[in-house]
TORFIPA-810292 format. One record per residue: residue in three letters; chain; x, y, z of N, C-alpha, C in turn. Coordinates in Angstrom, 1 decimal. Each point is the difference from the previous one (the first is absolute). Example, Ala and Ser with C-alpha at 12.3 -4.5 7.8 and 13.67 -1.06 7.14 Angstrom:
TORFIPA-810292
REC  rest  kette     n_X     n_Y     n_Z    ca_X    ca_Y    ca_Z     c_X     c_Y     c_Z
REC   ALA      A    13.2    -5.7     7.8    -0.9     1.2     0.0     0.9     1.2     0.0
REC   SER      A    -0.4     1.1    -0.7     0.9     1.1     0.0    -0.8     1.1     0.8
This chain:
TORFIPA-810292
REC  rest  kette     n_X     n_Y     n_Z    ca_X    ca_Y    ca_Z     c_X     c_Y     c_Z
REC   UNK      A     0.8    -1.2     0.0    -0.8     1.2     0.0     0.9     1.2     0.0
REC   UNK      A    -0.4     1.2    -0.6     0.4     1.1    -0.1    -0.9     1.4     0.6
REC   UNK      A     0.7     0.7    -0.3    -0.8     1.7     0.4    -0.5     0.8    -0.6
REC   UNK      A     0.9    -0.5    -1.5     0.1     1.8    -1.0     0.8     0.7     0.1
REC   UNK      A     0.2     0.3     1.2     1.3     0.9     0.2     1.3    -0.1    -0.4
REC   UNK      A     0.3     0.3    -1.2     1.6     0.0    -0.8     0.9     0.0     0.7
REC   UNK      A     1.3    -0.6     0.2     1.1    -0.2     0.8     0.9     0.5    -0.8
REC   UNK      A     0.1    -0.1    -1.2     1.3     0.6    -0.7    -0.4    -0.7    -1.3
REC   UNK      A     0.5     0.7    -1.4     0.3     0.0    -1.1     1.0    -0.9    -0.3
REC   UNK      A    -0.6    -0.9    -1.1     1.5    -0.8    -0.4     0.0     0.0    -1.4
REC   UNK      A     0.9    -1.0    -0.5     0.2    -0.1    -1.2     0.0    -1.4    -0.4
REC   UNK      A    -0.4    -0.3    -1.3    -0.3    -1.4    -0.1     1.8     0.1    -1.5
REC   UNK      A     0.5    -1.1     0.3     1.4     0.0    -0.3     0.1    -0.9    -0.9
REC   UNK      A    -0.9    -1.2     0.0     0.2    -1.2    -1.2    -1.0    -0.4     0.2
REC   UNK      A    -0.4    -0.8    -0.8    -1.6    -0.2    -0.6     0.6    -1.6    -1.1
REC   UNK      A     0.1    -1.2     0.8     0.7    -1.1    -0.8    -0.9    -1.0     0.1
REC   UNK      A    -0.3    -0.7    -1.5    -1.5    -0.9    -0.2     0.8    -1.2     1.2
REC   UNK      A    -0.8    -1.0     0.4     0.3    -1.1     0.3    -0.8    -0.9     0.2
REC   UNK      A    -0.3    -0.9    -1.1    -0.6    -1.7     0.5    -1.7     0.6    -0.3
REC   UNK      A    -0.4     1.1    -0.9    -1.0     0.4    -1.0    -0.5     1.3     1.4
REC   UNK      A     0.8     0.4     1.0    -0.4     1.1     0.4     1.4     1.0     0.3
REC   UNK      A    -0.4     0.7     0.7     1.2     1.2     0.0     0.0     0.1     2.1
REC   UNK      A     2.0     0.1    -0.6     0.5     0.0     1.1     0.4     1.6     0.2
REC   UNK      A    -0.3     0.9     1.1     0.2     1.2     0.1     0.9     0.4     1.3
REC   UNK      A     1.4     1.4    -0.5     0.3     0.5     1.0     0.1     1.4     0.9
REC   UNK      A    -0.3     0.2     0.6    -0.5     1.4     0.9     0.9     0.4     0.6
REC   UNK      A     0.6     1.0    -0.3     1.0     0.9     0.9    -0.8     0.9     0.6
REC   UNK      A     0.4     0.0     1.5    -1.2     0.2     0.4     0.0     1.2     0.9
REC   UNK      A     1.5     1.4    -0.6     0.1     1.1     0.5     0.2     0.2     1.7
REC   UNK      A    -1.1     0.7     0.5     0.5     0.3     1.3    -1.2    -0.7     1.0
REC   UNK      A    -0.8    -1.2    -0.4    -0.1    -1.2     0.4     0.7    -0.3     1.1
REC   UNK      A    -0.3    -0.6     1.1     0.8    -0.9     0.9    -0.4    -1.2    -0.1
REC   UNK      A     1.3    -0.8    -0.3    -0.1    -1.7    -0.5     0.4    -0.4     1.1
REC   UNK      A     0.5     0.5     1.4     0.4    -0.9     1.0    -0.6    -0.3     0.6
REC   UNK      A    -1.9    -0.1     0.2    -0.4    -1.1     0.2    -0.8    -0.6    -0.6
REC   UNK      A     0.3    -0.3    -0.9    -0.2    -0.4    -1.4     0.6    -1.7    -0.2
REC   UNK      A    -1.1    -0.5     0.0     1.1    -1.9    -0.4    -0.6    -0.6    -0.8
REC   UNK      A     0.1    -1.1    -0.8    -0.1    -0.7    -1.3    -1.4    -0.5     0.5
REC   UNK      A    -1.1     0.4    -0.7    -0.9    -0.3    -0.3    -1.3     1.0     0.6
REC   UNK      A     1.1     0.8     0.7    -1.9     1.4     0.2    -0.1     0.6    -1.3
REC   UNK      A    -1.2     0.7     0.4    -0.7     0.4    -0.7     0.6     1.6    -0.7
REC   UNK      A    -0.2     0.6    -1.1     0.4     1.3     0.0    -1.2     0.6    -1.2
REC   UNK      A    -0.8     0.7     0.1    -0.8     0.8    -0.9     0.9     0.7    -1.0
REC   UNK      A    -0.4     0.1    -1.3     0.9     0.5    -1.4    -1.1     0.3    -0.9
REC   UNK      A    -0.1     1.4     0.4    -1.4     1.1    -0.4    -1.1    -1.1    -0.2
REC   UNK      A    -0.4    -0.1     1.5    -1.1    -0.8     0.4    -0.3    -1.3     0.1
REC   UNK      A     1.2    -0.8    -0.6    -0.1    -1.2    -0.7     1.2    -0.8     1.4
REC   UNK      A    -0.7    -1.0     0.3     0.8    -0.5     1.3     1.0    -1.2    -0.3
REC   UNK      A     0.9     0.0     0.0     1.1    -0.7    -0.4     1.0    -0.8     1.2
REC   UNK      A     0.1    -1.1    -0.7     1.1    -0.9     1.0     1.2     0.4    -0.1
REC   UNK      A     1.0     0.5     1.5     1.5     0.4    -0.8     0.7    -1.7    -0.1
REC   UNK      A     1.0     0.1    -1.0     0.1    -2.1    -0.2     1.5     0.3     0.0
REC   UNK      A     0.3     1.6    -0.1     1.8    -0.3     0.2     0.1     1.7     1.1
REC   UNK      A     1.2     0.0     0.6     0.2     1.4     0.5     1.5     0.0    -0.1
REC   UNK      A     0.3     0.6    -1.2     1.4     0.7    -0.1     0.3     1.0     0.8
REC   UNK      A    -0.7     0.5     0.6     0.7     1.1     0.6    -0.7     1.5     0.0
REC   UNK      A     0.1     0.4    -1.4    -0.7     1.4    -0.3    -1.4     0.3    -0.9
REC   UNK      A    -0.8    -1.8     0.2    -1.1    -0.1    -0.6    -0.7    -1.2     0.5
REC   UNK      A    -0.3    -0.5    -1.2    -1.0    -1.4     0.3    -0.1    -1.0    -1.4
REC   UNK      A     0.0    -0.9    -0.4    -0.7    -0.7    -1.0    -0.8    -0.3     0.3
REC   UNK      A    -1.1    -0.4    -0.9    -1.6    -0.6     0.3    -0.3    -0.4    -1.2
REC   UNK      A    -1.0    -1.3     0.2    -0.9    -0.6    -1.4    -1.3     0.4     0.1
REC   UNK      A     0.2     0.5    -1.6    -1.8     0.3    -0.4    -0.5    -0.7    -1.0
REC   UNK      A    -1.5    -1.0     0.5    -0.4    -0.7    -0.5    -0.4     0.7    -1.4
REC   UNK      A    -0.7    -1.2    -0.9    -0.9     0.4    -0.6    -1.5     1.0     0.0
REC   UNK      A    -0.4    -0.7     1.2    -1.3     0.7     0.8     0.4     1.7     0.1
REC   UNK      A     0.9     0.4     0.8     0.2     1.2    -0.2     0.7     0.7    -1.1
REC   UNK      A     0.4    -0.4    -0.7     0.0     0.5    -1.2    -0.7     0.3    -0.8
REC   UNK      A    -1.2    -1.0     0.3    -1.1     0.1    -0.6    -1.0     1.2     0.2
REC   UNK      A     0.2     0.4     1.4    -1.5     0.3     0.9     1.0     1.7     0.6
REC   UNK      A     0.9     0.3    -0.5     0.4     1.1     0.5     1.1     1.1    -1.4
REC   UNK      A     0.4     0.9     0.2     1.1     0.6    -0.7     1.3    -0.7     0.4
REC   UNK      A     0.2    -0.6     0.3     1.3     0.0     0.4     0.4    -0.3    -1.4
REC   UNK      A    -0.6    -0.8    -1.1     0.6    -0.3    -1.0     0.7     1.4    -0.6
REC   UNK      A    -0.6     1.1    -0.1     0.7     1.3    -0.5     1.2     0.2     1.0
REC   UNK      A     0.2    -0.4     0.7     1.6     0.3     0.7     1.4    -0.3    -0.6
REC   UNK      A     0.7     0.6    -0.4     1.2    -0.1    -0.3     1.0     0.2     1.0
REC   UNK      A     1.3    -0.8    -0.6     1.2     0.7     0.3     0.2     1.9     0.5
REC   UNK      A    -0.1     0.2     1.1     0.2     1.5     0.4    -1.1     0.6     0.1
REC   UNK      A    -1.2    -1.0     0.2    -0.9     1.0     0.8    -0.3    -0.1     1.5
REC   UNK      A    -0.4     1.0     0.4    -0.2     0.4     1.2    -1.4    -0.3     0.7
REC   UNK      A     0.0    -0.5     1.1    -1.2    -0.7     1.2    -0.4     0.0     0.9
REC   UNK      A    -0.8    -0.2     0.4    -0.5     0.4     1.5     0.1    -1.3     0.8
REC   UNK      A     0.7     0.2     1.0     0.3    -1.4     0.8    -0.7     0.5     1.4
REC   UNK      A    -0.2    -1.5     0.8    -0.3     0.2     1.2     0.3    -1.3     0.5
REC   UNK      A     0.5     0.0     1.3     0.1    -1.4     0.8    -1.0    -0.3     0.2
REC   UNK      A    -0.7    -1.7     0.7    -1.0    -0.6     0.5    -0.4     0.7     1.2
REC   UNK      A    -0.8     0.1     0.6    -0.6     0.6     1.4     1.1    -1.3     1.0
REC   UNK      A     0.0     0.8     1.0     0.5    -0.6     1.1    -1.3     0.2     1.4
REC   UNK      A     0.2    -0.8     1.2    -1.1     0.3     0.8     0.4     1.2     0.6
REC   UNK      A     1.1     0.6    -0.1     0.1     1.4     0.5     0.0     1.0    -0.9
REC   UNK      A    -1.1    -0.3    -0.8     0.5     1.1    -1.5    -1.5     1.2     0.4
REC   UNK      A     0.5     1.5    -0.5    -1.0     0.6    -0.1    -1.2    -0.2    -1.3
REC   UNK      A    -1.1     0.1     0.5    -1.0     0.0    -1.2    -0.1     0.8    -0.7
REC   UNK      A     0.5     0.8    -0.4    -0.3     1.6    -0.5    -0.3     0.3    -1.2
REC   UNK      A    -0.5    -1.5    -1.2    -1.1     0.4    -0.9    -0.8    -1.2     0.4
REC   UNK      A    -0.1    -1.2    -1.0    -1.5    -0.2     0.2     0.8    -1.6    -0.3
REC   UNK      A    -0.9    -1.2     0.4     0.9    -1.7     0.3     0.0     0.3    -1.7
REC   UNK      A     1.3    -0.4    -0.6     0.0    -0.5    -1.3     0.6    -1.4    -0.8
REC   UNK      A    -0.2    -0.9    -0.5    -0.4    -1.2     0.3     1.7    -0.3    -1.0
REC   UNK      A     0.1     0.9    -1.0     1.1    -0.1    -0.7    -0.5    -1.0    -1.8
REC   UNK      A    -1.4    -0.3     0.1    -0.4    -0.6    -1.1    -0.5     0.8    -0.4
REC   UNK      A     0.1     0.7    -1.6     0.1     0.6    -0.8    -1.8    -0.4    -1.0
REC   UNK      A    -0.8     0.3     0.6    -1.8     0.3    -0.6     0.5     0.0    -1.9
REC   UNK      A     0.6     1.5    -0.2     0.0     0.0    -1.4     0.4     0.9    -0.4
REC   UNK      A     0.3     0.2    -1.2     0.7     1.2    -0.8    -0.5     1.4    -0.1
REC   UNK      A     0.0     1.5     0.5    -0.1     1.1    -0.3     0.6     0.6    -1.0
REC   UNK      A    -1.0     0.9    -0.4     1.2     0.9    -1.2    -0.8     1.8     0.5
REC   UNK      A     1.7     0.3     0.3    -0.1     2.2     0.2    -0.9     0.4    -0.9
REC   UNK      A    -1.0     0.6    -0.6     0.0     0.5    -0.6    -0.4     1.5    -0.6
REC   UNK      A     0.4     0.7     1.9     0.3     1.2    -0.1     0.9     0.7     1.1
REC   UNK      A     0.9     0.7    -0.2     0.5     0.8     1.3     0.0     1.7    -0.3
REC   UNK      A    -0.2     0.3     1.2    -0.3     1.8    -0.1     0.9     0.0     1.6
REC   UNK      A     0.4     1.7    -0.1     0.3     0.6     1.3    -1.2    -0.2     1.2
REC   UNK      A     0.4     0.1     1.0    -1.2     0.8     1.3     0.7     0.7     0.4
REC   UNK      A     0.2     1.2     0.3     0.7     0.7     1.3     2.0    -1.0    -0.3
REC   UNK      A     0.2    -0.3     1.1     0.9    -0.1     0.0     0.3    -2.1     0.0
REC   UNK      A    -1.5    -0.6    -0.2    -0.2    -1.2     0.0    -0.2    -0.6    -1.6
REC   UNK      A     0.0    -1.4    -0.4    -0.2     0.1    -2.1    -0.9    -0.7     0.9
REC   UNK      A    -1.2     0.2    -0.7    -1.1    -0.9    -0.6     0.3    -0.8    -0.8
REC   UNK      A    -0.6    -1.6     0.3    -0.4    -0.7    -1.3    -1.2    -0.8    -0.3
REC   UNK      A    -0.3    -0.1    -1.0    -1.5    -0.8    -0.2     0.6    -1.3    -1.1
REC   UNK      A    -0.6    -0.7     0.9     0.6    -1.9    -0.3    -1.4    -0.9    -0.3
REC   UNK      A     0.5    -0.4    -1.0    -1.3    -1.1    -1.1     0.1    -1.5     0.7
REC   UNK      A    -0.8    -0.1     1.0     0.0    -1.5     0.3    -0.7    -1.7    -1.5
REC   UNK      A     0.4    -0.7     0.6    -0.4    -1.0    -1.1    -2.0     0.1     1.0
REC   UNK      A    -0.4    -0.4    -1.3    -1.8     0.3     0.2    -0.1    -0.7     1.1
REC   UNK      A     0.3    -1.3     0.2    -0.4    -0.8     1.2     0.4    -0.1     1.3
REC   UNK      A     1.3     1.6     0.3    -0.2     0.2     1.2    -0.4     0.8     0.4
REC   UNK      A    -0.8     1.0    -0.9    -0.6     1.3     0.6    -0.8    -0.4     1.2
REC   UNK      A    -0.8    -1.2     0.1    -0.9    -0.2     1.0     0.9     0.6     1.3
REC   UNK      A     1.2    -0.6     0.2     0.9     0.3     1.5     0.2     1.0     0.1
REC   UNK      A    -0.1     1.4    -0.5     0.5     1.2     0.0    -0.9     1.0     0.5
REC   UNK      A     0.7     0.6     1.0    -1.3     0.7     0.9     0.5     1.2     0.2
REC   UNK      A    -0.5     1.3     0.0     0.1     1.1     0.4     0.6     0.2     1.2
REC   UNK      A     1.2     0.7     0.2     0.3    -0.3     1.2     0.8    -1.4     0.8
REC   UNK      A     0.2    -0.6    -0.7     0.0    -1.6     0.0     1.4    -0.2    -0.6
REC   UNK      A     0.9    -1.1     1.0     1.6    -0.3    -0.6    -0.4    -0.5    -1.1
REC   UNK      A     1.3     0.1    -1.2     0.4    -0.6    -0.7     1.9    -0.1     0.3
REC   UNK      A     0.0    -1.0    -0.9     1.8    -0.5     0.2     0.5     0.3    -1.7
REC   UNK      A     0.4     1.1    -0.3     0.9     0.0    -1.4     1.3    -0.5     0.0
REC   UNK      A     1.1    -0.6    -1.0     0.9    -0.3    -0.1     0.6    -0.2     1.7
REC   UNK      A    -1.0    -0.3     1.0     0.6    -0.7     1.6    -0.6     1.3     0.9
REC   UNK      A    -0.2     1.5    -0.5     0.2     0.8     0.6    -1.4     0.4     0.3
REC   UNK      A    -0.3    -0.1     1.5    -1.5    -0.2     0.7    -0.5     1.5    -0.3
REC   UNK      A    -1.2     0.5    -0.5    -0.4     1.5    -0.4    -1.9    -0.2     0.1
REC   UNK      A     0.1     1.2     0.0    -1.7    -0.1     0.5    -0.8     1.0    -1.4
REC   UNK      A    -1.0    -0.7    -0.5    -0.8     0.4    -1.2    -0.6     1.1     0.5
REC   UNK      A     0.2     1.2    -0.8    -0.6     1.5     0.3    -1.6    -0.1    -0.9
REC   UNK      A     0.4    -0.6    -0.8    -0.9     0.1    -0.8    -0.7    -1.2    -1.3
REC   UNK      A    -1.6    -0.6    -0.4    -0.2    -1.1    -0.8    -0.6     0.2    -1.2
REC   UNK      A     0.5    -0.3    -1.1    -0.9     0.0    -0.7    -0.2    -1.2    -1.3
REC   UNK      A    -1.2    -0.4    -0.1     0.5    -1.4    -0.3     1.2    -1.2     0.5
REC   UNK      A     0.6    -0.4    -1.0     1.0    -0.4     0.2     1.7     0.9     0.6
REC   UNK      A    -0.3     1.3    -0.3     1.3     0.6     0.4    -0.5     0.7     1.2
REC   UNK      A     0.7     0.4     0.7     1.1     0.8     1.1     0.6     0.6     0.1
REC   UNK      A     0.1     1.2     1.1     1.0     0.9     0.2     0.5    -0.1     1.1
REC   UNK      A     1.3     0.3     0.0     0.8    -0.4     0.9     1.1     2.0     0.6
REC   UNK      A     0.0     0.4     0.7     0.9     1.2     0.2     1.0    -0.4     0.9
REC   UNK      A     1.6     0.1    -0.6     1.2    -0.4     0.4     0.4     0.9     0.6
REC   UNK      A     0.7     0.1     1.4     0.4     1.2     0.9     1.4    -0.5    -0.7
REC   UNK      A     0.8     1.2    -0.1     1.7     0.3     0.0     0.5    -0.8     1.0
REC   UNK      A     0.1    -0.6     0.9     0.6    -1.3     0.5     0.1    -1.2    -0.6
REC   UNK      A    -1.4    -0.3    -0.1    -0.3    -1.7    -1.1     0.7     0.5    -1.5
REC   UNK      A     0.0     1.2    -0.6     0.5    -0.3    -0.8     1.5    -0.2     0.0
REC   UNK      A     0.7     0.8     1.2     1.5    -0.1    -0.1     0.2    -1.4     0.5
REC   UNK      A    -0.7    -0.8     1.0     0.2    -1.2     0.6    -0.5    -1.3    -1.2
REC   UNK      A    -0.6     0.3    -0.5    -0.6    -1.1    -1.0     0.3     0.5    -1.7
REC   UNK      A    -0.6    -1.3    -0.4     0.5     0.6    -2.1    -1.0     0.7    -0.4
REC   UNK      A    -0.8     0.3     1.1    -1.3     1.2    -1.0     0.6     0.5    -0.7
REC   UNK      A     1.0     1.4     0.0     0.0     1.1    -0.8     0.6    -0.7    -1.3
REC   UNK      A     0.1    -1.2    -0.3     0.5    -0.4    -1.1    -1.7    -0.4    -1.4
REC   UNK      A    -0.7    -0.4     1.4    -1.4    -0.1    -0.8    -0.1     1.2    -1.1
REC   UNK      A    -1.0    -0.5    -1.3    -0.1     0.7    -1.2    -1.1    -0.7    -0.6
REC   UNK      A    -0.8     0.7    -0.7    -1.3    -0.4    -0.5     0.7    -1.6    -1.2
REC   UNK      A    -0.3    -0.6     0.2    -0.4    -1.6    -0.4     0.8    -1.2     0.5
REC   UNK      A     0.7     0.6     1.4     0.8    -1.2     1.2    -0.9    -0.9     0.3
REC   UNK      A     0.3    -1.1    -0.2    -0.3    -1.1     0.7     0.3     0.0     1.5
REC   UNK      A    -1.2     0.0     1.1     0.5    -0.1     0.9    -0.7    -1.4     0.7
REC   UNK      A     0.7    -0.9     0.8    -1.0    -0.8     0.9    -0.9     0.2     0.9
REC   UNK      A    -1.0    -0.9    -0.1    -0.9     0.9     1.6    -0.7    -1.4     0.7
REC   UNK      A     0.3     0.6     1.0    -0.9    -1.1     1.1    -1.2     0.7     1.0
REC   UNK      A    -1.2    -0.4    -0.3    -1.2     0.7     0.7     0.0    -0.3     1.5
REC   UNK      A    -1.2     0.2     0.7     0.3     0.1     1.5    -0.3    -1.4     0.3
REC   UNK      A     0.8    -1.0     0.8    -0.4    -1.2     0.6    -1.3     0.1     0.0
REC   UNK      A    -0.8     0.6     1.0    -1.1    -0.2     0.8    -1.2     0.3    -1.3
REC   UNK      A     0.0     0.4    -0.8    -0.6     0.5    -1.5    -0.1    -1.5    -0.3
REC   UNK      A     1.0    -0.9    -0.5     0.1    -1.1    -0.6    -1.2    -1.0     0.8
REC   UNK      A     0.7     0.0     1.2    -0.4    -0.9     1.3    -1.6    -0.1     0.2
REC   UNK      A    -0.2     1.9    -0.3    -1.4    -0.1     0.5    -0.9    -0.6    -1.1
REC   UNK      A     0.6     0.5    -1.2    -0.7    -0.9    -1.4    -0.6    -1.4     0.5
REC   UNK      A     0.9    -0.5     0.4     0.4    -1.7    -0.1    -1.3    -0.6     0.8
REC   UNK      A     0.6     1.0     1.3    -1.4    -0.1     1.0    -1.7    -0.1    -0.3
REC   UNK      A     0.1     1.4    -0.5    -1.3    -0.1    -0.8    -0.7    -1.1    -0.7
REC   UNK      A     1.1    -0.9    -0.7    -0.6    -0.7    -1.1    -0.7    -1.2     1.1
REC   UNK      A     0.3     0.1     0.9    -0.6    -1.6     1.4     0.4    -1.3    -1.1
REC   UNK      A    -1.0    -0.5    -0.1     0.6    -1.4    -0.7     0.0    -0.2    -1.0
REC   UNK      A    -0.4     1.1    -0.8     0.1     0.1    -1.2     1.6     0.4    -0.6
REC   UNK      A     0.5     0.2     1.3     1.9     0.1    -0.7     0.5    -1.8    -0.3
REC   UNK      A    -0.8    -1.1     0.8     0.1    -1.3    -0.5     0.0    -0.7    -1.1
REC   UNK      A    -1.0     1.2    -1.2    -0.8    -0.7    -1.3     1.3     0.8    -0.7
REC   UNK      A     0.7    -0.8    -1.1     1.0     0.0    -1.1    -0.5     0.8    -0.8
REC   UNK      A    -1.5     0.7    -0.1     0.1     1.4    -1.2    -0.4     1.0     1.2
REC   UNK      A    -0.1     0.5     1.4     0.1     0.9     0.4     0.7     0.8    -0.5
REC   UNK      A    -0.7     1.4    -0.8     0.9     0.7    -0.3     0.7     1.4     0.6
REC   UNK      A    -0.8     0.0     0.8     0.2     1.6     1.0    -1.3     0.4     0.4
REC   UNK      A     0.7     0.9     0.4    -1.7     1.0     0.6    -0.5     1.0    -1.0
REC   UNK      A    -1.5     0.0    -0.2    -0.8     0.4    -1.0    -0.7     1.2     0.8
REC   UNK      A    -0.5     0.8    -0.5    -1.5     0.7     0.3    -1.0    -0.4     0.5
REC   UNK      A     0.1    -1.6    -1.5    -1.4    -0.6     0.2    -0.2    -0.8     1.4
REC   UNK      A     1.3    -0.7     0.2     0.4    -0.8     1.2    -0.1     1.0     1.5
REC   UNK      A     0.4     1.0    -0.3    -0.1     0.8     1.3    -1.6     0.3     0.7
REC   UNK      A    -0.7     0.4    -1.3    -1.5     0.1     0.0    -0.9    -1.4     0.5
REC   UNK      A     0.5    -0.8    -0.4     0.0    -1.4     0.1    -0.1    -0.5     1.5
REC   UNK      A     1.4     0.6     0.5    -0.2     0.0     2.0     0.2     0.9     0.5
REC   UNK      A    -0.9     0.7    -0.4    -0.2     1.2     1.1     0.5     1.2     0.0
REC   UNK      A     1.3     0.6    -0.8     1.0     0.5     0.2    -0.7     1.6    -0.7
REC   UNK      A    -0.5    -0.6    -1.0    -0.8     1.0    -0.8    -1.6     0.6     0.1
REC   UNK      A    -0.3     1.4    -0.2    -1.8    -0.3     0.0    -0.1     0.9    -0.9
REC   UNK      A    -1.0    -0.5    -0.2    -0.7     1.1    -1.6    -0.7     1.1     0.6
């Protein structure tokens, strides 16, 4: 489990296929690796990763197919830059919101403007997770826990204070970045709930209108 809260910027340094997936390595800046040991956990703009080697001034880690599939990381190259964070520890402050480190689905920027002395951006979710997106309500972009100012449809606005962007890769965001996103646990959870035993039947497909009207949730 994670926070949101960015720990430091890294760099992703090699990017080497292996055995039909890709072996990846993180330099991992001003990171503290010393308690750090072969096999926790480390977030890589939101995407939670096994470290499998520690040289020293990074990490290797394997990425399946599944996330290559189900996130950006495939646009990562040699020399770009990331948002890292360690696993929670039982002494760790909460100070954004639980984030699970599984990657929901792909966003795309597709606008940024000034505020004051903060950038605005408004981010295109994929259609089928608008449901999780709530006014006021976490969202997790590329790892970094932020709270939705604003909904419409499928997109969102998000206002970046001058901190997050110096501490995180915002100011690098640009209208058509791929970014990762992970919606709120308890959003997911409460879906699930809802469905009672109908999350049993193999075409449950989610929560409807008609279904909410259905038990109660709804009145004409």
């Amino acid at each position: 489990m994670f926070t949101g809260i960015i720990e430091a910027i890294g760099t992703i340094r090699a990017l080497s296929p292996k055995g039909g997936d890709v072996r990846v390595y993180v330099e991992t800046g001003k990171l503290d690796l010393s308690d750090v040991k072969l096999g926790d956990s480390i977030a890589v703009n939101g995407v939670c990763l096994t470290a499998v080697e520690l040289p020293g001034n990074g990490f290797w880690a394997d990425v399946s197919r599944e996330t290559l599939a189900r996130t950006a990381f495939i646009d990562l190259k040699a020399g770009s830059r990331v948002n890292l964070e360690k696993a929670l520890t039982p002494t760790s402050r909460l100070g954004g919101h639980l984030v699970s480190g599984h990657v929901d689905g792909v966003g795309e920027v597709v606008e940024r403007s000034d505020n004051a002395r903060a950038i605005q951006f408004r981010i295109r979710a994929p259609r089928e997770l608008a449901r999780y997106i709530a006014l006021k309500g976490s969202i997790t972009v590329d790892g970094t826990s932020l709270t939705v100012n604003a909904v419409n449809g499928a997109e969102f606005e998000l206002t970046i204070v001058p901190h997050t962007l110096a501490e995180t890769i915002m100011a690098e965001y640009r209208p058509g970045r791929q970014v990762n996103l992970e919606v709120d646990l308890l959003a997911r959870y409460l879906e699930r709930l809802l469905l009672g035993d109908k999350a049993a039947e193999p075409k449950a497909s989610g929560i409807s209108e008609s279904f909410l009207a259905e038990h109660g949730y709804l009145k004409n």
